[in-house]
N, C-alpha and C positions, 0 to 999 in steps of 0.2 A: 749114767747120770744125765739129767736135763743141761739144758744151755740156759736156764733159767739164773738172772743177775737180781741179786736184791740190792735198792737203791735204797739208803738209808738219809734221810731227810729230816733237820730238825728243825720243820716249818710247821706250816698249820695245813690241810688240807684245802687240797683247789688253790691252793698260792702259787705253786710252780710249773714248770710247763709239761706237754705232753710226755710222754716216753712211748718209744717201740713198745711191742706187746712181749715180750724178750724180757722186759725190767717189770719188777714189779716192789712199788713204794711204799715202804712203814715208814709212815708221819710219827713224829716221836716227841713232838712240843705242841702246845698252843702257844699262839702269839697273837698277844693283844697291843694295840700301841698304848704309848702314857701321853696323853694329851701336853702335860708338861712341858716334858722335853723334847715334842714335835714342835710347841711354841717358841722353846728358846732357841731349837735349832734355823726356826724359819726368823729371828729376830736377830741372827748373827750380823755383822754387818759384814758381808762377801769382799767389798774392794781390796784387791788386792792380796788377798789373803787362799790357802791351800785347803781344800776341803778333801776326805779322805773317806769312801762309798767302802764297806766292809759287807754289806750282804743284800739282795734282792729288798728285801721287806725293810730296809731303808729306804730304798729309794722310791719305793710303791706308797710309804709313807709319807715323802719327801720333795713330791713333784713339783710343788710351785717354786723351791731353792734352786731348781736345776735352769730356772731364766734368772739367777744371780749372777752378776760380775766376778766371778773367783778370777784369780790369776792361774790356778788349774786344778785337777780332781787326780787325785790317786785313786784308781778301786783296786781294794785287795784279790787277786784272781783275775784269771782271765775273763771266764764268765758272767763274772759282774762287771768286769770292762765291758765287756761285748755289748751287756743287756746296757750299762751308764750310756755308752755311745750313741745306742737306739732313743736313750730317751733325750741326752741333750740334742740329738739332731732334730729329732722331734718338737721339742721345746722349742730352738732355733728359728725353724718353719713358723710356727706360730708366730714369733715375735716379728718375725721377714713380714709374716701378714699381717700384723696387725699396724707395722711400721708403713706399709703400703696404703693401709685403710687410712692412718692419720694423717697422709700427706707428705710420709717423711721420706728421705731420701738415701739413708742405708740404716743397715740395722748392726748391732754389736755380733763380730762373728761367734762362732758355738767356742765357749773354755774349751782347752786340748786335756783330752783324757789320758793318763800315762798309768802303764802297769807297770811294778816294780817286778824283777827277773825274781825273785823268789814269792809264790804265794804266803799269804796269812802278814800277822802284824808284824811278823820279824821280818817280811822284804818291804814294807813301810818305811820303819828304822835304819833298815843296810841303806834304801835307797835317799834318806834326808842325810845323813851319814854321810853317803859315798857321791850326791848330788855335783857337778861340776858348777852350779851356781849356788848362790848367797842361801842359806837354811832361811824358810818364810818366817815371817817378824810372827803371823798367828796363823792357825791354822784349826778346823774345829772338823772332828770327826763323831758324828752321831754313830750308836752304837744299841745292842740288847742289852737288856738286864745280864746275862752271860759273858759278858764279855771279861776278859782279864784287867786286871786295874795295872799292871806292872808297865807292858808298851807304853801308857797312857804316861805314867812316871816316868820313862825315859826320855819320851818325847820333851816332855817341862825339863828333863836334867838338863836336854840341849839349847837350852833359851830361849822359847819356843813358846809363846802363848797361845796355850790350847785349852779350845772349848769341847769337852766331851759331855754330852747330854746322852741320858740314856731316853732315846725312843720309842722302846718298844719293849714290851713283856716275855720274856719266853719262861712256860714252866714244861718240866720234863714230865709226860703220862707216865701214871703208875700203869704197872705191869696189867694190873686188871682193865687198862684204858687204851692198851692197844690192839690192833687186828690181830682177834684171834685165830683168825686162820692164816696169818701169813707166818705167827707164831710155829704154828703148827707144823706147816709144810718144813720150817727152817728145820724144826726139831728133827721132823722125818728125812732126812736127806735130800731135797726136793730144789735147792739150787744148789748151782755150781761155783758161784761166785759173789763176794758182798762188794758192792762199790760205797765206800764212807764218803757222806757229804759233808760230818763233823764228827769231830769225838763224843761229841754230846750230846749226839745221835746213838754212837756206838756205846757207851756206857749205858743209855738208856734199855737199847738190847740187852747186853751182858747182864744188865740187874732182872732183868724178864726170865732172862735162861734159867740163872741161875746156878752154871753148875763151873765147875774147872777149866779153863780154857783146854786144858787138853781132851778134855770128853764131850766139844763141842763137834759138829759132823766135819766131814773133809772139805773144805769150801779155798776159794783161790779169796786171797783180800786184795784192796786194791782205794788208792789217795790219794789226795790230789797233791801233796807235799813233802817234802822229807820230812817236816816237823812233824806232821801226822804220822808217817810212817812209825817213827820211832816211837810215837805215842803209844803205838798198836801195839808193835812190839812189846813194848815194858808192860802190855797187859796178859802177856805170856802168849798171844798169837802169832802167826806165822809172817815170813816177812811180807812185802805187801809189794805189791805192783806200782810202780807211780809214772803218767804220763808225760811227757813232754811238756806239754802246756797244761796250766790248770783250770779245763774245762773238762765237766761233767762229761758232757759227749765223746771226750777225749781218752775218759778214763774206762768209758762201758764201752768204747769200738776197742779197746786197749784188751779189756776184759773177756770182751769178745771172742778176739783173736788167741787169748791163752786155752779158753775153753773149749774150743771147738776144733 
């Protein structure tokens, strides 16, 4: 069998970063933003309040929010930590510069990014929940069309004034709209290993195949969460690999090292 990892992505194509030639990506959504709810989200008023980065294409939506006053950012996952980090520091620099250009004499330092110990919206919740300081008076988290309405309910059970605007569009390809050769290969036994980037990715698949999870080929799974994990599972797949941290890179050197 190859060493060949299928990375399952429910982004749009050309949104995400490179990959080794090792990985190979079935895009499984388009995403278009909603003008809307990029408005309401850039009209929140930051002071003092928690904002909370759940996936790349918010925040590539969302760049002129990132020189807002928050008291601080959650990003769901490590990886979106990593990438929020690159861009508030980025954002930072700019305002250091521009604060230089006006004459002025310091600039507001960059919000501090925190990842909660559990990926997805349930280490969101453990971490407002289990927080050693006061739960934020508001907090607004821009979101996809896909997102679950229920955390969003929790978060208000806690007394919690939250603004969630949906930002962006995600529809799932029909089967006749995805790579049909990457189709193809999967059918034929041609990787070794699936890394799920979302379940919404992964149903998207499963509706393409089409057939019994048990008469799908012999592949290693692999997620970046327990909650995932178990997701897989209850879809009659095998149990699944889950890395350390919840970054992608984490998950394919992880996968890596099972396959080879």
């Amino acid at each position: 069998m190859s060493g060949r990892i299928l990375l399952l992505r429910s982004g749009a194509v050309g949104s995400e970063d490179a990959f080794s030639g090792d990985v190979t990506v079935l895009y499984t959504h388009t995403v278009v933003p909603r003008p809307e709810g990029v408005a309401e989200a850039l009209a929140f008023d930051a002071r003092g309040a928690t904002l909370v980065i759940s996936s790349k294409e918010t925040i590539n939506y969302l760049l002129p929010l990132f020189r807002a006053p928050f008291a601080e950012m959650l990003a769901v996952g490590e990886g979106t930590g990593d990438f929020l980090r690159r861009v508030v520091r980025g954002e930072a620099g700019r305002a250091r510069q521009r604060a230089t250009e006006d004459g002025a004499t310091s600039a507001r330092a960059p919000t501090p990014v925190r990842v909660p110990e559990s990926p997805g919206a349930a280490g969101v919740l453990d971490h407002l929940r289990k927080s050693s300081t006061a739960l934020p008076a508001r907090l607004l988290w821009p979101h996809g069309s896909d997102a679950a309405p229920e955390p969003l309910e929790q978060i208000r059970a806690l007394g919690i004034r939250l603004v969630a605007p949906v930002v962006y569009e995600k529809r799932p390809l029909t089967s006749s709209e995805l790579n049909p050769s990457i189709l193809a290969d999967f059918r034929a036994g041609r990787f070794a290993a699936v890394a799920v980037g979302s379940m919404a990715g992964l149903d998207v698949l499963l509706a393409a195949l089409d057939v019994p999870a048990a008469s799908l080929p012999p592949v290693r799974w692999g997620v970046l969460g327990p909650e995932t994990a178990k997701a897989v599972t209850a879809r009659g797949l095998p149990p699944s690999l889950i890395p350390a941290h919840a970054r992608l890179s984490d998950l394919l050197e992880l996968l890596r090292k099972e396959i080879r």
